[in-house]
C-alpha positions in Angstrom: 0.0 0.0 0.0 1.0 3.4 -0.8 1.2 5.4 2.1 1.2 9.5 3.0 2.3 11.0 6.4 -0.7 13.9 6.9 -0.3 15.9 10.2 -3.8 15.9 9.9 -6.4 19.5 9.8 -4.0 22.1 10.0 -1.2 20.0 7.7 -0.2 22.2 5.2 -0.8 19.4 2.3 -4.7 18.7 2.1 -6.5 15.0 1.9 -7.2 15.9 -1.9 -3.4 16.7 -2.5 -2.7 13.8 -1.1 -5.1 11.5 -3.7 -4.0 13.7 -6.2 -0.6 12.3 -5.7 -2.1 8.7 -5.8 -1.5 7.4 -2.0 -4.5 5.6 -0.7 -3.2 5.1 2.3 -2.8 7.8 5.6 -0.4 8.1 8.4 -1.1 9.8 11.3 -0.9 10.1 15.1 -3.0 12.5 17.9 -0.4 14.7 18.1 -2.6 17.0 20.1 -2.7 13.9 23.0 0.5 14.3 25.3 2.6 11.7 25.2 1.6 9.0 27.8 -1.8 9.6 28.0 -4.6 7.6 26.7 -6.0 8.3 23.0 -10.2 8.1 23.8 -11.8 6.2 21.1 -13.8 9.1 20.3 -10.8 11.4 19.6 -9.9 8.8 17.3 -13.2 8.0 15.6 -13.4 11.7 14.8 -9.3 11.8 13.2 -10.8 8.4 11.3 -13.7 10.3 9.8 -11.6 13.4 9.1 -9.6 11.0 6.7 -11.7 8.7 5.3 -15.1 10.5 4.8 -15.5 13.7 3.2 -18.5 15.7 4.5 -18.7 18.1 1.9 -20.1 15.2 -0.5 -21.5 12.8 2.1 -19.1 9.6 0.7 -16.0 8.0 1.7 -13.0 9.6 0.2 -11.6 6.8 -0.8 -8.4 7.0 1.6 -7.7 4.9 5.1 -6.0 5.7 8.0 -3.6 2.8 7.9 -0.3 3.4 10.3 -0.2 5.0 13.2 3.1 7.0 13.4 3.1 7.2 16.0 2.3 6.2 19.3 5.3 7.4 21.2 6.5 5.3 24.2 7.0 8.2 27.4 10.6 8.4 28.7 9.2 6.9 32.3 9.5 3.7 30.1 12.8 4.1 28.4 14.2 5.3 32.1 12.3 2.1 34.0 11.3 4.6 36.4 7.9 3.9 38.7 5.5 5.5 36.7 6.3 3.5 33.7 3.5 1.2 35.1 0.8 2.8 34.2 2.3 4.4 31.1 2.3 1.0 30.2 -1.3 0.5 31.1 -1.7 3.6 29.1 -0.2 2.7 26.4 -1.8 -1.2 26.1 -5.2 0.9 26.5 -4.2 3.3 23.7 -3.8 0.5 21.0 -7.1 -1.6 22.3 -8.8 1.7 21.3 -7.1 1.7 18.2 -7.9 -1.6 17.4 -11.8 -1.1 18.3 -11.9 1.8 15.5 -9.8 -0.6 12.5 -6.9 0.7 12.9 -4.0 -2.3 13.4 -0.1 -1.1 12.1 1.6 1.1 15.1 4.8 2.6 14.7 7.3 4.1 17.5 10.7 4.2 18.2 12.8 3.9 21.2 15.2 6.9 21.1 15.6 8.5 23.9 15.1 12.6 24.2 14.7 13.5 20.8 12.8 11.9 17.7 15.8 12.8 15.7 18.3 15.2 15.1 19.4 17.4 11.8 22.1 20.5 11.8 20.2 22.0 8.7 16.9 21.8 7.8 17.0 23.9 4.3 20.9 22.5 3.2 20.7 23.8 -0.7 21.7 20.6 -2.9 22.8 20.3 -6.4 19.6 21.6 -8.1 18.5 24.3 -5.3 16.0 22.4 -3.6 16.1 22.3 0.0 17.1 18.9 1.8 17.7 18.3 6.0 21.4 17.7 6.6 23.3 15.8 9.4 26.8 17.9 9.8 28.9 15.9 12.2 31.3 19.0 12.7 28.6 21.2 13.3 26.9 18.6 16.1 30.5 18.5 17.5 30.2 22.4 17.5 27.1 22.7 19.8 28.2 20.0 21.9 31.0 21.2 23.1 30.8 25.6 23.0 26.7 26.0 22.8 25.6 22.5 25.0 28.5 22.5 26.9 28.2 19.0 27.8 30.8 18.2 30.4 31.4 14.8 29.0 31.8 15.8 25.1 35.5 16.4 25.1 36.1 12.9 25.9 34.2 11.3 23.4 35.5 13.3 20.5 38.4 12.7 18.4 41.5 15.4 18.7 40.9 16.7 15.4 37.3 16.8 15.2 37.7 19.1 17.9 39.9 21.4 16.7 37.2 21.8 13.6 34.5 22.5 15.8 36.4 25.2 17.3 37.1 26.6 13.7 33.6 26.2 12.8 32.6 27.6 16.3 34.8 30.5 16.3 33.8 31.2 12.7 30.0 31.7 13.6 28.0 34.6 14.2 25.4 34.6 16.9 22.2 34.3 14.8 24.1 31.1 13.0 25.1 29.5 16.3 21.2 30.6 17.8 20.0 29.0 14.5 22.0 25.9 14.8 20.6 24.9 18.2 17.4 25.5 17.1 17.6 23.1 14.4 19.5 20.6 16.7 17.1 21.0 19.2 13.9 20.5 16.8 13.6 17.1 17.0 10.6 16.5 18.8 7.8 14.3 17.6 4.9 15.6 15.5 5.7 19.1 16.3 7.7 22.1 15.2 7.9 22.3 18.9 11.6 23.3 20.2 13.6 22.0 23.2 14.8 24.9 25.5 18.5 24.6 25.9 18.1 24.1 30.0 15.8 21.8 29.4 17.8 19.6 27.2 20.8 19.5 29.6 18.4 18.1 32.3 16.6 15.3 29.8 20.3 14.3 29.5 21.4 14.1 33.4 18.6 11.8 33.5 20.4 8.9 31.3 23.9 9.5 32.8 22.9 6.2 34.1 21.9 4.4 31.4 24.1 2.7 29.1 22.7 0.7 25.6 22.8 -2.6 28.0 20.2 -0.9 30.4 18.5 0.5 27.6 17.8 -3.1 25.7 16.7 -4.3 28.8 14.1 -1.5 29.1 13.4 -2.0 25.2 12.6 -6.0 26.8 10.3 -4.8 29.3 8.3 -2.9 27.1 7.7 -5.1 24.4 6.7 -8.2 27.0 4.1 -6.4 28.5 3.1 -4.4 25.1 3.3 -7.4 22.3 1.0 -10.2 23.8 -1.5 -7.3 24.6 -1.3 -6.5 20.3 -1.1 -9.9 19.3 -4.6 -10.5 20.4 -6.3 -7.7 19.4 -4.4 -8.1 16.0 -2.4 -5.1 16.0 1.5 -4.8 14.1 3.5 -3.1 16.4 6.9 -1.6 14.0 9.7 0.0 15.6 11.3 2.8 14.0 15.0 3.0 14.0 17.2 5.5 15.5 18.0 8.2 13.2 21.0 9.1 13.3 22.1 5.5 13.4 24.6 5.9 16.3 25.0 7.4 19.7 24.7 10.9 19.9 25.6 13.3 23.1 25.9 10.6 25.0 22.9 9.2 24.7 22.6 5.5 24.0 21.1 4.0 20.6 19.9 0.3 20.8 17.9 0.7 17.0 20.5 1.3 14.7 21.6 -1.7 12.6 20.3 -5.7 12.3 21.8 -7.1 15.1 19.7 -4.5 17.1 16.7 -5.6 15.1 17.7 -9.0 16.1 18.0 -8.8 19.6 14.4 -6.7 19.5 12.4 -9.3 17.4 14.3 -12.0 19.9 12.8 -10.0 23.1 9.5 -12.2 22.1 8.5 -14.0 19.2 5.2 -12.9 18.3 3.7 -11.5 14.9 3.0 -8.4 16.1 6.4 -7.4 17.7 7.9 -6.2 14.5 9.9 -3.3 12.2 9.5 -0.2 10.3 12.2 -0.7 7.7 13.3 3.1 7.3 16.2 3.6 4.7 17.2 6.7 5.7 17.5 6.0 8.6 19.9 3.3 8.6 21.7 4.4 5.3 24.2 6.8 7.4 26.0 4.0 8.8 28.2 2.6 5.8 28.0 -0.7 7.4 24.2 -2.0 7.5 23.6 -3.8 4.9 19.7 -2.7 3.8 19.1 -5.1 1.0 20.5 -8.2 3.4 18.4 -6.5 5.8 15.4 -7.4 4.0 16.5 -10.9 2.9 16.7 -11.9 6.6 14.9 -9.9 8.3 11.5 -8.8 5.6 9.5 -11.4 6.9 9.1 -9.3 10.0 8.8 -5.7 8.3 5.6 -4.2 9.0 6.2 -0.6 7.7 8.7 0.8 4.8 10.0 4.7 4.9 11.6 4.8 1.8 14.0 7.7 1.3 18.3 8.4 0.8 21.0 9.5 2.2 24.4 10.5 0.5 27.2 9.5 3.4 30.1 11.7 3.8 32.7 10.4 5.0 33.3 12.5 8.6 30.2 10.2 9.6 28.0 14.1 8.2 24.9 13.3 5.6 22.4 14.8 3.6 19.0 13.2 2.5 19.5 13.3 -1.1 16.9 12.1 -4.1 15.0 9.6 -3.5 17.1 7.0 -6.3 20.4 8.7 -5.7 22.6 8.9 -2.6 24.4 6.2 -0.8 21.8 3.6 -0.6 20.8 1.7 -3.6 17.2 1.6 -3.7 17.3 -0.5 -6.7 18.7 -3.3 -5.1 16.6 -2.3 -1.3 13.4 -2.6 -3.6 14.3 -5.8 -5.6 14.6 -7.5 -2.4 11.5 -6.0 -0.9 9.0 -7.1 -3.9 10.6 -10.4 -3.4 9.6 -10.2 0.3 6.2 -9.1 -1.1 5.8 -12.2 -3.6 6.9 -15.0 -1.2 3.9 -13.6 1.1 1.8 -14.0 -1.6 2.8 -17.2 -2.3 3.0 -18.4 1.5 -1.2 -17.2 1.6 0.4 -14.1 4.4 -0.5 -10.6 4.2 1.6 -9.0 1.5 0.2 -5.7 1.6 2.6 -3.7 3.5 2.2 -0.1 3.9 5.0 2.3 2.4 5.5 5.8 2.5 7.9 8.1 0.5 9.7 9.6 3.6 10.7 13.3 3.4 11.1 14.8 0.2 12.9 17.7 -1.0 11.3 21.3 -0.7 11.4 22.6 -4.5 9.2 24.5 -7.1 6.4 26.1 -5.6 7.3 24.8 -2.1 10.0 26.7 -2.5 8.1 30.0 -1.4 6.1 28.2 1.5 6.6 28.1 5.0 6.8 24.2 5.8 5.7 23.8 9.2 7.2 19.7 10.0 10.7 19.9 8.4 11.2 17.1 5.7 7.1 17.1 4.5 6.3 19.4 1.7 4.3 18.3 -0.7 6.1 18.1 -4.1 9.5 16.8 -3.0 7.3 13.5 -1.3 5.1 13.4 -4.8 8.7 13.3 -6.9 9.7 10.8 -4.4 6.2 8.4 -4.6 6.5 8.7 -8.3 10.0 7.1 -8.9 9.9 4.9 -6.3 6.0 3.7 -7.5 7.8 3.0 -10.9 10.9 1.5 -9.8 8.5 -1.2 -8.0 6.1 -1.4 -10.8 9.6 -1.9 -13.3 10.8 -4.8 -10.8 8.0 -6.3 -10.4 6.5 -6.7 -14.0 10.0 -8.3 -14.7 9.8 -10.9 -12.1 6.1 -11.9 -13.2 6.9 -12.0 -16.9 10.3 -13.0 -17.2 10.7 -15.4 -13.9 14.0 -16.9 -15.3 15.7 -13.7 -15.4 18.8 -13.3 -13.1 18.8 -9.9 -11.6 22.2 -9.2 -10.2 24.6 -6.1 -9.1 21.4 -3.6 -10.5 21.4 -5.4 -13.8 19.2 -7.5 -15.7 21.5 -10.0 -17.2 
């Protein structure tokens, strides 16, 4: 299924844009709920109707709300502190509403503080579009002259240092303001920014937890969570940690297949399972995506779609959606093949996917874009050659099964 990520009434991409670019499928969350709290089924019955029946001509629109994205787990869980309880009982509540109202894939992640992290959200690429860019240099920058953090110097190396303190030193105050602003922008399903202060304390609260401690809370979760979704039929699909690696010292347990190993191992159940997010994983040179979804598909429940071009300081950009560092061709080859051995295995092969982020270009180019990443005509460029690259694929493994398809070449 063909998916769209709507931030639902006040998005600034409409239900009807969103059919015009051919999606039939919505993604959406109650970001208006704080996290931890119960979602009532009547808040969402009414998000439900707002997507799939349009009042204005009494009929369905023709769309379905098909992935939560998300239901975000409340830091009392990822810190095992008291109150996690009956976040848990919050949370198990939450997706037996969900369920009630026909609503069954549920993305979230596990990161801890922040929903994920970017230096630059309008980074100017090759054609003047606009992309979000991970700077490495610059992250090093406000962790150790703007955060301050007392632990930074120790965990960078010598000479990434010293070109912090060049780029620092270099910066006015507007661009260093600016830069923590988009550092500290990362909060879920919100434009919503982190006060400086306030960031400092969210991190004194892991000083204590390490990715071992972490896992084990990741364990906790999904034991109490999964059995709960498994019989009322809901997918649960963890996102992964974006970027792929630890950042200001803050463990990530999410960030390459032996992570997604150790979570689907936590219990074995068909609903405890993964959003498959390219972007995500591409920055880190050494995961593997396509051998991802060899050994690992049968338990995707969710694709994000997008690229990344790697640089080699460890700094990225999301680039277009069939360039960059990650070769789709080869990601979607093995994902149609994935697809078809469900098919022929009588399992449910219709997993949803979303084009995820898109560049901000033409017309977009003289909006204000409120969730950084979701204009409207970067996503519909990306849809379209992604929607053709599967259609390509898959046309050739139907018609000409004896085909070898190797190394992005049909030999």
């Amino acid at each position: 299924m063909q998916t769209w990520r709507w931030y639902g009434p006040n998005d600034m991409v409409s239900l009807d844009d969103v059919k015009q670019a051919g999606a039939t499928g919505i993604v959406n969350a109650l970001h208006h709920v704080p996290v931890g709290e119960v979602w009532s089924i009547g808040e969402i019955e009414k998000r439900k109707k707002e997507i799939e029946w349009d009042d204005r001509i009494d009929a369905p629109t023709g769309l379905t709300w098909a992935v939560v994205e998300s239901v975000n787990v409340h830091e009392s869980i990822k810190k095992a502190l008291p109150e996690r309880e009956q976040h848990i009982v919050n949370y198990i509540e939450t997706i037996k509403n969900l369920a009630s109202c026909g609503v069954y894939t549920v993305c979230y992640n596990f990161m801890p503080v922040l929903d994920w992290t970017r230096t630059d959200l309008t980074y100017e690429v090759h054609d003047g579009s606009k992309a979000l860019r991970f700077d490495a240099i610059y992250l090093a920058a406000f962790d150790l002259f703007i955060l301050d953090r007392p632990e930074a110097k120790q965990e960078y190396a010598a000479e990434v240092i010293a070109e912090a303190k060049v780029r620092f030193d270099a910066m006015s105050q507007e661009e260093r303001d600016h830069l923590q602003k988009n550092i500290l922008a990362g909060l879920p399903g919100t434009s919503d920014v982190i006060a400086i202060n306030d960031f400092r304390k969210y991190l004194s609260e892991y000083a204590h937890i390490d990715a071992s401690v972490l896992k084990e809370n990741l364990k906790y979760f999904l034991q109490k969570v999964i059995p709960e979704a498994e019989k009322l039929g809901i997918k649960m699909c963890c996102h992964p940690d974006d970027p792929p690696y630890p950042i200001f010292g803050l463990p990530r347990i999410v960030s390459c297949e032996e992570d997604y190993k150790y979570l689907t191992s936590c219990i074995d159940s068909p609903s405890n399972g993964i959003t498959f997010c390219t972007g995500s994983l591409g920055p880190r040179e050494t995961n593997d995506l396509p051998g991802m979804v060899d050994r690992l598909g049968h338990k995707f429940h969710f694709l994000h779609l997008r690229n990344v071009q790697r640089e080699p300081d460890g700094s990225f950009y999301e680039a277009d959606h069939l360039g960059g560092s990650v070769d789709m061709y080869k990601v979607m080859l093995a994902l149609v093949k994935e697809q078809n051995r469900r098919k022929a295995n009588g399992e449910d092969s219709n997993i949803p996917m979303r084009p995820d982020h898109g560049h901000q270009m033409l017309d977009d180019m003289k909006k204000q874009v409120p969730f950084a990443g979701y204009s409207a005509i970067g996503r519909l460029r990306g849809l379209a050659e992604l929607r053709g690259l599967e259609l390509g694929i898959a046309n050739t493994l139907e018609n000409s099964p004896n085909t070898v398809i190797r190394d992005g070449l049909n030999r």
